[in-house]
One Martini backbone bead per residue (centre of mass of N, CA, C, O) as a GRO file, in nm:
protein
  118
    1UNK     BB    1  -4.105  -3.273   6.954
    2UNK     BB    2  -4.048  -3.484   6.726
    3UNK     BB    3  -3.872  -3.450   6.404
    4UNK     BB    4  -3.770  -3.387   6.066
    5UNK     BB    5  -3.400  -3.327   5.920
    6UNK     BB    6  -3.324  -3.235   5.602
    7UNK     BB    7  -3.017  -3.278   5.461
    8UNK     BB    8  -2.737  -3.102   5.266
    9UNK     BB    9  -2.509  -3.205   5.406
   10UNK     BB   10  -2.489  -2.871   5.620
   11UNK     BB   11  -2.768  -2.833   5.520
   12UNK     BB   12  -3.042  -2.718   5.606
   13UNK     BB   13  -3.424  -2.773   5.429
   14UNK     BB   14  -3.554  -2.901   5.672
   15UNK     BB   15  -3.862  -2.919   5.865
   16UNK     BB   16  -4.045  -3.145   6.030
   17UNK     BB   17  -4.387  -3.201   6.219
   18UNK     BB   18  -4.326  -3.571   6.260
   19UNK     BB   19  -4.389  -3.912   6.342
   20UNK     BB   20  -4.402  -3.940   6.037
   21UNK     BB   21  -4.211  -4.112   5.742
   22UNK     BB   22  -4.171  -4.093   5.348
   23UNK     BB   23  -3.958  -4.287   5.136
   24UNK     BB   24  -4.016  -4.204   4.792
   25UNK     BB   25  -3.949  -4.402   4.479
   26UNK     BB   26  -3.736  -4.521   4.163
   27UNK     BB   27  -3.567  -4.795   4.069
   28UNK     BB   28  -3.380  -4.730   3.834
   29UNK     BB   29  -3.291  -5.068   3.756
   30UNK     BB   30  -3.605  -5.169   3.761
   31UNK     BB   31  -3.862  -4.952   3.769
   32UNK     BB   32  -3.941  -4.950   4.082
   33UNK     BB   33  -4.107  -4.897   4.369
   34UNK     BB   34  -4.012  -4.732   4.661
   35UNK     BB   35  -4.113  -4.794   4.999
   36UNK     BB   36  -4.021  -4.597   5.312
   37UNK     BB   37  -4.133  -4.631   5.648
   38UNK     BB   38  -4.123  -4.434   5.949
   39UNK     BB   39  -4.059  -4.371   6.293
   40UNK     BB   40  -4.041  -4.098   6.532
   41UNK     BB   41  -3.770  -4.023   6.726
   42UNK     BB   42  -3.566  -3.856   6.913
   43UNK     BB   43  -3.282  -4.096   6.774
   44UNK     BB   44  -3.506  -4.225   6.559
   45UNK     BB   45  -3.535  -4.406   6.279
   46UNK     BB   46  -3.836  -4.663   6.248
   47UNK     BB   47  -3.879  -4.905   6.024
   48UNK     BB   48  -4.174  -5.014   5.957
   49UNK     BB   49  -4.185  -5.020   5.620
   50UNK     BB   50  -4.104  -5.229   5.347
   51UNK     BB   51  -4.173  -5.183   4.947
   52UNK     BB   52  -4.066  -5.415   4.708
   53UNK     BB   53  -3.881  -5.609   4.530
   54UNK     BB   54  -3.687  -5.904   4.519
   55UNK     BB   55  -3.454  -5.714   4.379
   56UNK     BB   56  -3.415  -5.480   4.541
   57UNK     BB   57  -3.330  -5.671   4.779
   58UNK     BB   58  -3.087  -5.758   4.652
   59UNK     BB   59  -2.900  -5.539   4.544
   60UNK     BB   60  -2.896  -5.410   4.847
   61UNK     BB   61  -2.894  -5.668   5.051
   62UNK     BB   62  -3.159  -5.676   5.185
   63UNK     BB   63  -3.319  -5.723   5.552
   64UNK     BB   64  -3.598  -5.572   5.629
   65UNK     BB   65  -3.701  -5.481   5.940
   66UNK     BB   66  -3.889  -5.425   6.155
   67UNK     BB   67  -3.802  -5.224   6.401
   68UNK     BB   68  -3.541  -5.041   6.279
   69UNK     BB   69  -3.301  -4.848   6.399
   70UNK     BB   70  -3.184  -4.514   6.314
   71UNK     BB   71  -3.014  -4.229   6.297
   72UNK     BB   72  -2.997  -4.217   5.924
   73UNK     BB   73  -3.077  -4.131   5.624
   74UNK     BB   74  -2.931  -4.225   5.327
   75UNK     BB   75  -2.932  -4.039   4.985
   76UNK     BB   76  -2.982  -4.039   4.652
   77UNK     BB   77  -3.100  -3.779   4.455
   78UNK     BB   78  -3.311  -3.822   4.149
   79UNK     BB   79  -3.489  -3.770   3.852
   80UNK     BB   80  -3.502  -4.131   3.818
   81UNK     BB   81  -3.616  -4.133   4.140
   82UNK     BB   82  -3.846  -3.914   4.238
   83UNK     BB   83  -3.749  -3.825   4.499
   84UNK     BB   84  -3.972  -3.829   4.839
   85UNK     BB   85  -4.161  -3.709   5.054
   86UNK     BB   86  -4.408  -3.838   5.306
   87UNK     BB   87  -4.674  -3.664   5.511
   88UNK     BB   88  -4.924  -3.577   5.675
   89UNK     BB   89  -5.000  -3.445   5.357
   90UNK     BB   90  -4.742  -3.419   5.233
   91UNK     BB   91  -4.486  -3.301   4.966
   92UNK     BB   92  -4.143  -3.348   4.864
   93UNK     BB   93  -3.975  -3.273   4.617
   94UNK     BB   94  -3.600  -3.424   4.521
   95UNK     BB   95  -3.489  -3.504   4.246
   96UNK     BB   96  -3.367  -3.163   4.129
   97UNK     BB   97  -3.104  -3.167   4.338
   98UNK     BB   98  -2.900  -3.396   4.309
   99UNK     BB   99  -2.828  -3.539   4.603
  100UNK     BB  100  -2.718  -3.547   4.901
  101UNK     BB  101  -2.894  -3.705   5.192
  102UNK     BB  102  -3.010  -3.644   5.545
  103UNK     BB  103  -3.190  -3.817   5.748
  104UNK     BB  104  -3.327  -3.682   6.086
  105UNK     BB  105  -3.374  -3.642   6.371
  106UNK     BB  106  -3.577  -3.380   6.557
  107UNK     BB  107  -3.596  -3.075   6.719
  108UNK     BB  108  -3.898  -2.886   6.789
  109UNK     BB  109  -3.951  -2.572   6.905
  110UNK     BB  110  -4.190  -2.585   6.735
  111UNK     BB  111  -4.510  -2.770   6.670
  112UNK     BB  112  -4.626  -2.597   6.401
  113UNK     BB  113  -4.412  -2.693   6.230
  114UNK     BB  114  -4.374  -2.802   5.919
  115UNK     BB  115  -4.156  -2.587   5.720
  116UNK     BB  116  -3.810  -2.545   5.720
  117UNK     BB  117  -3.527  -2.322   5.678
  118UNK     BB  118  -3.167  -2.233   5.770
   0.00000   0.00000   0.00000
């Protein structure tokens, strides 16, 4: 079963066990939420729906496509963003990390792992 691997840096920090993941903030400079919802494979976070103003997607310079695959996705936590994770009914928030954060696919040997770090 693919899962959602959080890293900072090289520490892996959890393992989730889902095919769906969701990465929700508030966008500093225009103080809009920003939900970006990804579909899990083996090999990509593969971008369902991106919802946020017309603002922040010219900010940000994107025209997001729904089913484009990222190997994946780069962001920076912190608590004027009160980045969370958001999945299956979980919910992690990553805002008082204040760090660089890599979301990516990967396998879980436990299918009923939740959340755990090494």
């Amino acid at each position: 079963m693919p899962g959602v691997c959080l890293c900072v840096g090289g520490l892996l920090l959890a393992q989730l066990a889902t095919d769906r993941v969701a990465l929700r903030y508030e966008h500093s400079l225009y103080g809009v939420s920003v939900h970006e919802r990804y579909r899990v494979t083996e090999d990509a976070l593969v971008l369902e729906h991106y919802d946020s103003s017309t603002a922040v997607l010219e900010y940000y310079g994107m025209d997001p496509r729904p089913d484009t695959p990222y190997p994946e996705v780069r962001f920076l936590s912190d608590e004027v963003g009160a980045h969370a994770l958001v999945w299956d009914g979980g919910r992690l928030e990553l805002g008082f990390l204040e760090a660089a954060m890599r979301l990516r696919p990967c396998p879980l040997e436990d299918p009923d792992q939740t959340e755990g770090g090494a």
